[in-house]
C-alpha positions in Angstrom: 9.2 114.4 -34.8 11.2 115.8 -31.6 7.9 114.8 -29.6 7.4 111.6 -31.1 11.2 110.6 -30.5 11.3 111.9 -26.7 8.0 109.9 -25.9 9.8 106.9 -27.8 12.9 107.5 -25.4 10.7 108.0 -22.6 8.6 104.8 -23.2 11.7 102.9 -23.7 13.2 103.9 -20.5 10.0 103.1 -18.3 10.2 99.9 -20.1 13.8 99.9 -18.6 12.8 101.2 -15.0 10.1 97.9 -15.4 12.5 95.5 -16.6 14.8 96.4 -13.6 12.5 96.3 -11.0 11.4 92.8 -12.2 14.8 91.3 -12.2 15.6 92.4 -8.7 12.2 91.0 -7.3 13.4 88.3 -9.3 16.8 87.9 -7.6 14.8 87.6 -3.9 12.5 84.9 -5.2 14.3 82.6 -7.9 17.1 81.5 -5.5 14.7 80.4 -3.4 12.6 78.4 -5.7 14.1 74.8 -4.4 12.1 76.2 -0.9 9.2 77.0 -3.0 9.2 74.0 -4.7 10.2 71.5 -1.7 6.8 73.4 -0.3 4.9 72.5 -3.0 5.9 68.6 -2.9 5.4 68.4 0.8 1.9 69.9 0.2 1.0 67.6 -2.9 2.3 64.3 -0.9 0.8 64.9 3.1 -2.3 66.9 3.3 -5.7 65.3 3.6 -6.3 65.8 -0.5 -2.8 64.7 -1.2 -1.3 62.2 -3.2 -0.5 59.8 -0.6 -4.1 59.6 0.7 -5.7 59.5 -3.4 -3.4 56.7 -3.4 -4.5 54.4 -0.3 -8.0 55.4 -0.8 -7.6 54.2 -4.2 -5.9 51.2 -2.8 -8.8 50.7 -0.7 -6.5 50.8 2.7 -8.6 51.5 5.4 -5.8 52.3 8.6 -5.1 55.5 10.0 -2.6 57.8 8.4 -1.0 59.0 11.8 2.1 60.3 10.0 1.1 62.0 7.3 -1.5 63.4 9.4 1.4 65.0 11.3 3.1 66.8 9.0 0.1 67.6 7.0 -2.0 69.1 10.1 -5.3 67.8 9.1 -8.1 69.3 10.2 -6.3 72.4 10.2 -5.9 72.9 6.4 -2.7 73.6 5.2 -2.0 76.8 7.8 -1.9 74.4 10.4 0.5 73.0 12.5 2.7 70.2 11.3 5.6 71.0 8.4 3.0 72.8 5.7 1.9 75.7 7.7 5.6 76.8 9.4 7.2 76.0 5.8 5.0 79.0 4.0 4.7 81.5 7.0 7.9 81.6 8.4 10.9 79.7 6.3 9.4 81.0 2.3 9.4 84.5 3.6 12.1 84.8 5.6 14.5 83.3 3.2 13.5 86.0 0.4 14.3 88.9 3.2 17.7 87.4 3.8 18.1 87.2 0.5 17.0 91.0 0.0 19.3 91.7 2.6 22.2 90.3 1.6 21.5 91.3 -2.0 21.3 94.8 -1.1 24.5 94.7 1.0 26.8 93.7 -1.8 26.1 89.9 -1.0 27.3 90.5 2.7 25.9 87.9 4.8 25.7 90.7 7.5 22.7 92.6 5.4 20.8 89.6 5.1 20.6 88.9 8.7 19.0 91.9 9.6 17.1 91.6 6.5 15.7 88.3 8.2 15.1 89.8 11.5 13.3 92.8 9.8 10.9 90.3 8.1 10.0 88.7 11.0 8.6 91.9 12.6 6.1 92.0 8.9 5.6 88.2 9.3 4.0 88.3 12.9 2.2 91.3 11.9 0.2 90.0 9.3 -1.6 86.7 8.8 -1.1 86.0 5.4 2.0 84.6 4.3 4.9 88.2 4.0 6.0 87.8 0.7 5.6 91.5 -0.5 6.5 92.4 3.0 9.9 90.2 2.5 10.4 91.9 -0.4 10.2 95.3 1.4 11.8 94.8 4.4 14.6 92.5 3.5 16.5 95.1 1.1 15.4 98.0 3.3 17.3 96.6 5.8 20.4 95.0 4.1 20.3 98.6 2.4 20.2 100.5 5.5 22.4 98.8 7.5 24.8 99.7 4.9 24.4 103.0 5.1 24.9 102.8 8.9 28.0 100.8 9.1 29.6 103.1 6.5 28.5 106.2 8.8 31.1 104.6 11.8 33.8 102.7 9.6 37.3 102.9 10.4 36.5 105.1 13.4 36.2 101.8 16.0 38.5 101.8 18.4 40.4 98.4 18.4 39.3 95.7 20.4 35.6 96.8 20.1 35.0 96.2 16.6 32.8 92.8 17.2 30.8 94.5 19.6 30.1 97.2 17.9 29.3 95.2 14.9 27.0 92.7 16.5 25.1 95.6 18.8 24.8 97.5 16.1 23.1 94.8 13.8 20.9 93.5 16.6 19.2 97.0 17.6 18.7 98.2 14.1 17.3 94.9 13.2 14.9 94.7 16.6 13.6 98.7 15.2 12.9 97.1 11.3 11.0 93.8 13.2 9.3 96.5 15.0 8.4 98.9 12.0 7.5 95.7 10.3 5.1 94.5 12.5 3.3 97.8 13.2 3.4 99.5 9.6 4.5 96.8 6.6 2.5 93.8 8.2 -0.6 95.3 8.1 -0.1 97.3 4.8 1.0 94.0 3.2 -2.0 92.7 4.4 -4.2 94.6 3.1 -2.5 95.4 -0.1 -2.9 91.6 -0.7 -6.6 91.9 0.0 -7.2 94.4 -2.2 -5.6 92.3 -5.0 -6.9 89.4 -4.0 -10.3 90.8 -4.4 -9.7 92.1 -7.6 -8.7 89.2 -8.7 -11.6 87.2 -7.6 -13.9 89.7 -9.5 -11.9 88.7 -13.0 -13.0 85.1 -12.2 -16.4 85.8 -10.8 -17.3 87.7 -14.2 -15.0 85.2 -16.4 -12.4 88.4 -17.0 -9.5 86.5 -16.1 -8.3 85.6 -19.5 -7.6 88.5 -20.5 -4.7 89.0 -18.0 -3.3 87.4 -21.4 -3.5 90.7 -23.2 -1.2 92.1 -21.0 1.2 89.1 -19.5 2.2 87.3 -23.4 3.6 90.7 -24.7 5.1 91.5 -21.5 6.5 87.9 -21.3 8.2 89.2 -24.7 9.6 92.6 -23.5 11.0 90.8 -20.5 8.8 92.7 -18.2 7.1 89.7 -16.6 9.5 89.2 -13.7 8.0 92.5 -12.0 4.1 90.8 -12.6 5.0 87.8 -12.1 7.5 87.6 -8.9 6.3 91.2 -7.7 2.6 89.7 -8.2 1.4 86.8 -9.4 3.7 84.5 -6.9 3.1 86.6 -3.6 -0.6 86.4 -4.1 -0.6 83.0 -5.8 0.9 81.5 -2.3 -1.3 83.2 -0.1 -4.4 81.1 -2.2 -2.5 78.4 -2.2 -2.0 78.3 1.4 -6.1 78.5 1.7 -7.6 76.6 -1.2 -4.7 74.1 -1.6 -3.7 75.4 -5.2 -3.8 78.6 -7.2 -4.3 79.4 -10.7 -2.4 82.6 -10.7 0.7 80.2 -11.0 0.2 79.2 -14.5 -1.2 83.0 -16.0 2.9 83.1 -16.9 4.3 80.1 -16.8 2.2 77.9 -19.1 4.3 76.4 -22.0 1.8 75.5 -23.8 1.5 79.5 -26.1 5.1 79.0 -26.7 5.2 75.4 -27.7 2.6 76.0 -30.1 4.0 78.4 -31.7 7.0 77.0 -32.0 5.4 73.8 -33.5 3.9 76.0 -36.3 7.7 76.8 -37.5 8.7 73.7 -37.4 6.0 72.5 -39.9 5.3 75.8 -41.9 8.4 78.1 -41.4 10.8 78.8 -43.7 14.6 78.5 -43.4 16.7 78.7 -40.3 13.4 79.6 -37.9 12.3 76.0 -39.6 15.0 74.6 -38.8 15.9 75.8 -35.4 12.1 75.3 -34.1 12.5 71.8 -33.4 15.4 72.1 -30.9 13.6 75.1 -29.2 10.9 73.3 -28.7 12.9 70.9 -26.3 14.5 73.8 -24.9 11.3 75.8 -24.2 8.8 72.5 -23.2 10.7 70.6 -21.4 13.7 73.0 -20.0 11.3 75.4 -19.4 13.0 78.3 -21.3 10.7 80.3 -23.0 12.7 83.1 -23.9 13.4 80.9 -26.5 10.3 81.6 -28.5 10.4 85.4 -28.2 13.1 86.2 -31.3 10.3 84.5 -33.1 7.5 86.6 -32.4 10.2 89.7 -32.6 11.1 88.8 -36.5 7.0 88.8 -37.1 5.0 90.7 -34.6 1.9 89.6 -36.1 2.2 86.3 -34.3 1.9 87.9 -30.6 -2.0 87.5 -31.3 -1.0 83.7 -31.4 0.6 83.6 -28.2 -2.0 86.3 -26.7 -5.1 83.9 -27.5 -3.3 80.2 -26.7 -2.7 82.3 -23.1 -6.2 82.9 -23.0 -7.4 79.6 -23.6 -5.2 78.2 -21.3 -6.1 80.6 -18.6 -10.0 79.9 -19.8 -9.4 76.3 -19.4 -8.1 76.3 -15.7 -11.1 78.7 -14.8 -13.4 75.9 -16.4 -12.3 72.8 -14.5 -10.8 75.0 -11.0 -7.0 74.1 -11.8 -4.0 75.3 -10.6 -0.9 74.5 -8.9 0.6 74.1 -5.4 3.8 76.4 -5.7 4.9 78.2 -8.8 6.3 76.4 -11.9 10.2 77.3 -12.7 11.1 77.4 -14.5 8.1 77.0 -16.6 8.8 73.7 -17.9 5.8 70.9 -18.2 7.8 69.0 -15.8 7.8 71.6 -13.1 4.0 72.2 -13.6 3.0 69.0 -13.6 5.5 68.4 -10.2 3.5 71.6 -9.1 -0.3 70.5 -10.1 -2.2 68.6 -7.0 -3.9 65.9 -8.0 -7.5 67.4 -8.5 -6.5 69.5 -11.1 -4.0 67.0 -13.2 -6.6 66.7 -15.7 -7.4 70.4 -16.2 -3.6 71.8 -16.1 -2.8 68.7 -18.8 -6.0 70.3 -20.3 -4.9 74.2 -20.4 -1.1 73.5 -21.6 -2.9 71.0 -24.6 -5.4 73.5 -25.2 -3.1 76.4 -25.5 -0.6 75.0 -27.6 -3.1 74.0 -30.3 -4.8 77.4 -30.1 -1.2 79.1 -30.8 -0.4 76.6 -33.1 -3.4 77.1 -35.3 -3.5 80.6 -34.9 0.3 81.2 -35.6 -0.2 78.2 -38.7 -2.7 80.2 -40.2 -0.5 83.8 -40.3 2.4 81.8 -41.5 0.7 80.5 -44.6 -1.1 83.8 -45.6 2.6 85.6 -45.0 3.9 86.0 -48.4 7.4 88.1 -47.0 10.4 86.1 -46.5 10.9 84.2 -43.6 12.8 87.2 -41.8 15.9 87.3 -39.9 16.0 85.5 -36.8 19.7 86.5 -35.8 18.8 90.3 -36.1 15.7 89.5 -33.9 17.9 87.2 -31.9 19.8 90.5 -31.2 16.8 92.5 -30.7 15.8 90.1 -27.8 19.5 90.4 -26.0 19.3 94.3 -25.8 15.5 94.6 -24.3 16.8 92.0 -22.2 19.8 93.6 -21.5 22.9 91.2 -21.6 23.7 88.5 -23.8 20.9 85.3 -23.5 22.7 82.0 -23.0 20.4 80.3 -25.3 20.2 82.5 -28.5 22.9 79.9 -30.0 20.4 77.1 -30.1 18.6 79.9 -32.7 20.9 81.0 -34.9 24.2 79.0 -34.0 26.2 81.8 -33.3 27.1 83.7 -30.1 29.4 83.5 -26.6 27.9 79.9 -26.0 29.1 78.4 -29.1 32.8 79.6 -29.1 32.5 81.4 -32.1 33.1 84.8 -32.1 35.9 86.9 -31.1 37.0 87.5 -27.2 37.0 91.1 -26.3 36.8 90.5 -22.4 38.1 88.1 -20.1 38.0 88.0 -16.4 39.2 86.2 -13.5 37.0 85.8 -10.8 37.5 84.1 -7.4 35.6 84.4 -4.3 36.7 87.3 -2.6 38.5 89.1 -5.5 41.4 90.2 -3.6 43.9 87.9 -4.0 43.8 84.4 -6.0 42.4 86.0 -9.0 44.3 89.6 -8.7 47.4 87.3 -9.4 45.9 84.6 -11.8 44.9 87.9 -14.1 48.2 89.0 -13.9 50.1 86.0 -15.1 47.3 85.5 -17.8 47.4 89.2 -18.9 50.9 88.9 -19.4 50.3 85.6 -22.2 48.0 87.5 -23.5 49.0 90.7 -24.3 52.6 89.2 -24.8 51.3 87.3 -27.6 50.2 90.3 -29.5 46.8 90.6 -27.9 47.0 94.1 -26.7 42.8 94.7 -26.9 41.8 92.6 -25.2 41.0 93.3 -21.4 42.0 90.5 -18.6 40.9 91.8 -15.1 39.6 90.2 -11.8 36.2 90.3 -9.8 35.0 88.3 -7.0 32.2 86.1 -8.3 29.5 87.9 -6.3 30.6 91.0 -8.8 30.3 89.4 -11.9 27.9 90.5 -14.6 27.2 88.6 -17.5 29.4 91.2 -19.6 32.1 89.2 -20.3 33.9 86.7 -23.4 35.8 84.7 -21.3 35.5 83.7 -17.9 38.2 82.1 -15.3 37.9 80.5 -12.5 39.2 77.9 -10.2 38.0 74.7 -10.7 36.0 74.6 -7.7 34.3 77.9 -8.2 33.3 77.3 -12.2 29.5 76.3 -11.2 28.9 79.7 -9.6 30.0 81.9 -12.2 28.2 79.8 -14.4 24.9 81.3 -12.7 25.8 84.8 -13.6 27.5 84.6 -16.6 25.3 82.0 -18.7 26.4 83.4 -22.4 29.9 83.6 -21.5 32.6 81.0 -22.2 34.2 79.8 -19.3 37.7 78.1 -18.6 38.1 76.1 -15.2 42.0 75.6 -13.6 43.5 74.1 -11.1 46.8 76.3 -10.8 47.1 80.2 -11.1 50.6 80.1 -11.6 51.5 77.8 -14.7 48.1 76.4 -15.5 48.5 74.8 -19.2 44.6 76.4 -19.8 46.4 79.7 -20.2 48.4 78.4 -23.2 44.7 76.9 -24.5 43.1 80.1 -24.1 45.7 82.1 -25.9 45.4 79.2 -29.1 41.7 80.1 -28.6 42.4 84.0 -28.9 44.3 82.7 -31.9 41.3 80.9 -33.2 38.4 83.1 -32.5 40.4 86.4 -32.6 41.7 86.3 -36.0 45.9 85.8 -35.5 47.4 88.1 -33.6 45.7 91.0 -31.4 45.3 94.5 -33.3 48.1 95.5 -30.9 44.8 98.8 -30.2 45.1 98.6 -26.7 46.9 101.2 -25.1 49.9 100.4 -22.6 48.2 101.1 -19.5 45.9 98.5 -20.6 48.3 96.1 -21.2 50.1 96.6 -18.2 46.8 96.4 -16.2 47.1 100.3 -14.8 43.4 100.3 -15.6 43.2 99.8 -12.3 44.8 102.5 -9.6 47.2 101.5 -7.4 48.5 103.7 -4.4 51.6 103.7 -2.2 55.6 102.3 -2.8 55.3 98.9 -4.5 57.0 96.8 -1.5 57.1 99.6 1.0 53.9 100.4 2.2 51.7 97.4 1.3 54.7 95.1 2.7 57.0 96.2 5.6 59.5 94.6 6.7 57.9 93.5 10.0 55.8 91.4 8.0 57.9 89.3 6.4 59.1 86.2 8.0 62.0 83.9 6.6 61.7 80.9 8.9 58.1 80.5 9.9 57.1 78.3 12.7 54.0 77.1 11.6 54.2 72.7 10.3 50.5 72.8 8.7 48.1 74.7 6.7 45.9 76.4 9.4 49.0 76.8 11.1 50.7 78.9 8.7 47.4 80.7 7.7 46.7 81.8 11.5 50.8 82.6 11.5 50.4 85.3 8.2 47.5 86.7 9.3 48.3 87.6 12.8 51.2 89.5 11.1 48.3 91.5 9.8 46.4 92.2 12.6 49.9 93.2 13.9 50.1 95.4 11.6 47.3 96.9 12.1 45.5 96.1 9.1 42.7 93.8 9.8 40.4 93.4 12.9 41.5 90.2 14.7 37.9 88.4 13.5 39.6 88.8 9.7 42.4 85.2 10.3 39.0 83.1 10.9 37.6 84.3 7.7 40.8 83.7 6.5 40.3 79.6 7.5 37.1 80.4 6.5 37.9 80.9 3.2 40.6 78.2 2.6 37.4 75.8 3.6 35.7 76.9 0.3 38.1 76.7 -2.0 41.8 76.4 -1.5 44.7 79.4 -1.8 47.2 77.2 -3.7 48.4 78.9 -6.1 50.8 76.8 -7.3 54.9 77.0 -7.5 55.5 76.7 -3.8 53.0 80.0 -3.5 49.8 79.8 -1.2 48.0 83.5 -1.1 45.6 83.1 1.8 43.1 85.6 2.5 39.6 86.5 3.9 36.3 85.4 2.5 34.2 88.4 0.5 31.7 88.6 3.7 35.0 89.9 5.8 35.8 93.0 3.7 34.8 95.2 6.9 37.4 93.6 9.1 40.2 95.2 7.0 41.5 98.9 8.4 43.7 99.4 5.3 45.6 97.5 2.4 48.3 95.6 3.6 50.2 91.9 2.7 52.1 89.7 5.1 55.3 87.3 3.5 56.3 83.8 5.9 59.0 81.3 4.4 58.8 78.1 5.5 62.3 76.1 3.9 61.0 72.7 4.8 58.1 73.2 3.1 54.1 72.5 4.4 51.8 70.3 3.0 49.3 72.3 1.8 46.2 70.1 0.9 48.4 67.8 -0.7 50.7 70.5 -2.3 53.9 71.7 -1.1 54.3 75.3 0.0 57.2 77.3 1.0 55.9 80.8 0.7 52.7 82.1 2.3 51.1 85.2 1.6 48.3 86.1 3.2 46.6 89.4 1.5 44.2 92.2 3.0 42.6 94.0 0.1 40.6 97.3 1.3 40.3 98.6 -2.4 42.9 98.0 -5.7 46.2 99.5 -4.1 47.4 95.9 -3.6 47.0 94.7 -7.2 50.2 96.0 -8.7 52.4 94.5 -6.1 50.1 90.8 -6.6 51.1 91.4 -10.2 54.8 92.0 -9.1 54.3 88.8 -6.8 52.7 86.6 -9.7 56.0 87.6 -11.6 58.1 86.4 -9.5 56.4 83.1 -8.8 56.4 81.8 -12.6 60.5 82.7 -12.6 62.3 80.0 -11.5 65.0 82.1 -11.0 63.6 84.8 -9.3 62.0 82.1 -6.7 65.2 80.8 -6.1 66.1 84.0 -4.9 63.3 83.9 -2.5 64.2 80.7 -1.2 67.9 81.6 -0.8 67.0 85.4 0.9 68.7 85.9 4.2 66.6 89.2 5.5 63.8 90.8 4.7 65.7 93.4 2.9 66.4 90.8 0.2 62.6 89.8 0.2 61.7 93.4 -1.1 64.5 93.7 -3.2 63.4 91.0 -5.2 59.9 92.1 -6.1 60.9 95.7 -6.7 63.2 94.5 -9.2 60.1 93.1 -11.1 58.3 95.8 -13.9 54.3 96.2 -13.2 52.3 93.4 -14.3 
């Protein structure tokens, strides 16, 4: 039993190790699918087989095509000159090293520029296109570069911190596009013909089916990123790039398994399954989802022979007629693989997604009936789908009507999450875990995060208005509450009558009094003292605009010795994202996310301006421009947030006469 349990554990955690490494190859390639797909569309409209020529010769039109002929490089296939060629050698690849890069350097724009130039060195060195060898060298060298910068960091001298920083990125980079060229290009190269000769001898002796065998169950376990991104797309471009169109795009992605399937609940299923197939069936065909599907197959195993064999047939069916597609499909809806499919092979991918589905269907139609068990529990194997997939699946409500996307079950969590995390959001939490925990909801957990941090972990989710659509993108399952004021926003009333709701009354009143007061998170130095000297506080600022005051606080910074002088343009910088207003007369400027190596050591800056600014179209009086190196600033932004939703206690501020007065004032407010 003790064997049999640590193979279990074992097999489980390779399945883990898998599952991981397909999600970050995934990362690198699915931001960049609009390139892959804007490729593709090119490809299917201006080379010689494309759609624009079908159409004229169709037409009968006789006349030259001089301008497609341009950007699709005839006569030179589609690695020619032209937009087709350029598009697949150099932008696809290079965009999934910077993306590696960056990725690998905690989203710092800095990593994925070297990632770039490291991928360029693996591009020239090979010719096929460097998709494997992007998706070495871009997070070898956002990771290394890193490692490097943290070797030197804080030991510049002052004045030399750009030149360091942009010497040091340059030369390591020129070494990568060097080791690139002379080790990963060719290696890539002839990794990909390796595969791509083994997978011509699984067409040649009609083996390719049964890829199925393998690619349906892993599709279920969520280990198809790793084949399909680390895989299946790589090689599938480099025989599109030849031949025009590859089948290896649709081993994965065709819907039609899933949509049969899914058709054989709808008509012989019992229960909820019956009645949630129908809307998964939208969500997995024409969305593209098909994650959707798997808590079926979960609550009866069985019906993985289903999906196995409708994969096979569709696979069968696009060896048969020579179909495939341009670019890959995704997500895998039948409008992406129909957007995907060149024209020659309409007819056979129409074909393998028909053929498929009614394969699955009758195959999964036929278990169902002779299954004499209940119809199972689709929630439990709703559950069982979210922990091999590891987080909470923003769809699983359309199965069992439950779950974070519905606004049904009880908050736990909530974060704030701006763009940098240092400021805006360190103070928003603070005024919202105050409501919270003030209206008896003591376990439940309010902190902040920069969006780039956020994992999809979370109940609740806050953000500014402006910054809602990208936290969408990593927190799918989560509820999520857009405002447009930290200070007094009316949504932090809403979402304490939603704690009400969902919650149950009351909070348990569990949490313990650090939590409450937020002292889950460490902060370091006097309150006031160190973080905010006197020399940085100005009562009578000279600034009579926005980038005015912004450039006013932040050179009270680099005076202090805080930031690098580069950190007050990242401070513009960041106001040009998303704005610093905080409301109350408060604006908390402060470096973008990217700038985080600019900053020597914690430190806030206070200007009063008693006429006011106009602050894109809000007045300001008080400007506080923050440099956050770890958490020590939090509890004196908690202080700060205090202060600003007092009336009183603002007044103060308005009617100090020395700096003195300015500290006095926000050390006579408790720890947020």
């Amino acid at each position: 039993m003790a064997t049999t349990a640590h193979s279990a554990a074992r097999s489980g955690g390779m399945r883990l190790h898998v599952q991981r490494f397909g999600t970050f190859l995934s990362n690198m390639v699915l931001p960049n699918i609009g390139a892959f797909i804007a490729w593709g569309l090119i490809t299917a409209l201006f080379i010689e087989t494309g759609w624009i020529t079908l159409i004229g010769d169709k037409l009968g039109y006789t006349g030259g095509y001089g301008f497609v002929e341009d950007l699709g490089a005839w006569g030179s296939g589609v690695d020619g000159a032209g937009i087709v060629g350029p598009m697949i050698t150099y932008l696809l690849p290079l965009l999934i090293g910077y993306t590696g890069g960056r990725m690998m350097y905690d989203d710092n724009i800095r990593g994925g520029v070297v990632g770039a130039i490291a991928t360029m060195g693996a591009i020239t060195g090979a010719s096929v296109p460097m998709f494997l060898g992007a998706m070495v060298m871009g997070p070898l060298a956002g990771w290394s570069m890193k490692k490097l910068d943290a070797l030197w960091s804080h030991k510049i001298r002052p004045g030399f911190e750009m030149l360091v920083n942009n010497f040091s990125a340059g030369i390591w980079g020129g070494f990568l596009a060097i080791v690139g060229f002379v080790i990963a290009g060719p290696f890539v190269e002839a990794f990909s013909t390796l595969a791509s000769n083994l997978v011509d001898t699984l067409v040649d002796n009609g083996l390719l089916p049964l890829t199925s065998i393998f690619i349906e169950p892993a599709k279920i376990l969520f280990l198809n990123n790793a084949i399909n991104q680390g895989i299946l797309t790589p090689l599938g471009t480099t025989e599109a790039q030849e031949a025009g169109k590859s089948i290896l795009f649709l081993l994965e992605a065709n819907p039609g398994p899933g949509l049969g399937l899914l058709l054989a609940f709808a008509l012989f299923g019992k229960g909820v399954a019956k009645a949630s197939a129908p809307g998964a069936i939208i969500i997995q065909f024409l969305g593209g989802i098909h994650e959707i599907y798997f808590p079926y197959v979960l609550m009866k195993p069985k019906l993985v022979v289903a999906v196995i064999l409708g994969g096979m047939t569709g696979v069968a069916t696009n060896v048969v007629f020579n179909s495939g597609l341009r670019s890959p499909a995704s997500p895998g809806s039948i409008i992406a693989v129909w957007a995907a499919a060149p024209p020659s092979s309409l007819v056979g991918v129409t074909a393998s997604v028909l053929l498929a589905a009614a394969v699955s269907f009758i195959v999964a139609a036929f278990l169902l009936k002779l299954d004499k068990s209940d119809d199972g529990d689709l929630a439990t194997a709703t559950a069982d789908m979210e922990a091999r997939k590891g987080k909470k699946s923003s769809i699983a409500s359309a199965l069992v009507g439950t779950g974070a996307a519905t606004g049904n079950g009880p908050i736990r969590s909530i974060v704030f999450a701006c763009d940098a995390g240092m400021g805006s959001s360190a103070m928003g939490a603070s005024v919202l875990r105050k409501k919270v925990h003030g209206a008896g909801f003591t376990d439940v957990t309010v902190v902040n995060k920069a969006i780039s941090n956020l994992t999809d972990s979370y109940d609740l989710v806050v953000t500014h208005e402006d910054l809602t659509e990208r936290a969408e993108q990593r927190t799918g399952s989560a509820r999520h509450v857009s405002v447009a004021n930290f200070m007094d926003s009316p949504r932090y009333d809403e979402i304490v009558e939603l704690l009400r709701e969902t919650n149950g009354g009351a909070g348990s009143g569990a949490g313990t009094a650090a939590t409450a007061a937020g002292t889950d998170r460490p902060a370091t130095g006097d309150q006031g003292g160190e973080l905010l000297s006197p020399d940085s506080i100005v009562l009578d600022g000279t600034g009579s605009t926005r980038d005015a005051a912004i450039t006013e606080a932040g050179e009270l910074l680099v005076a202090a010795g805080a930031v690098d002088p580069g950190y007050v343009q990242a401070m513009h910088d960041r106001e040009q994202s998303v704005s610093t207003y905080m409301g109350n007369l408060l604006a908390i400027p402060h470096g973008t996310n990217e700038a985080k190596p600019a900053i020597r050591h914690t430190a806030i800056s206070f200007v009063r301006y008693p006429q006011g600014i106009d602050w894109k179209g809000k007045e300001v009086k008080f400007v506080i421009a923050v440099a956050g190196a770890g958490d020590d600033h939090l509890k004196l932004l908690g202080k700060i947030a205090e202060v600003f939703v007092d009336r009183e206690q603002v007044a103060r501020l308005e009617a100090a006469r020395t700096p003195a007065d300015v500290l006095a004032v926000l050390r006579a407010m408790q720890p947020a």
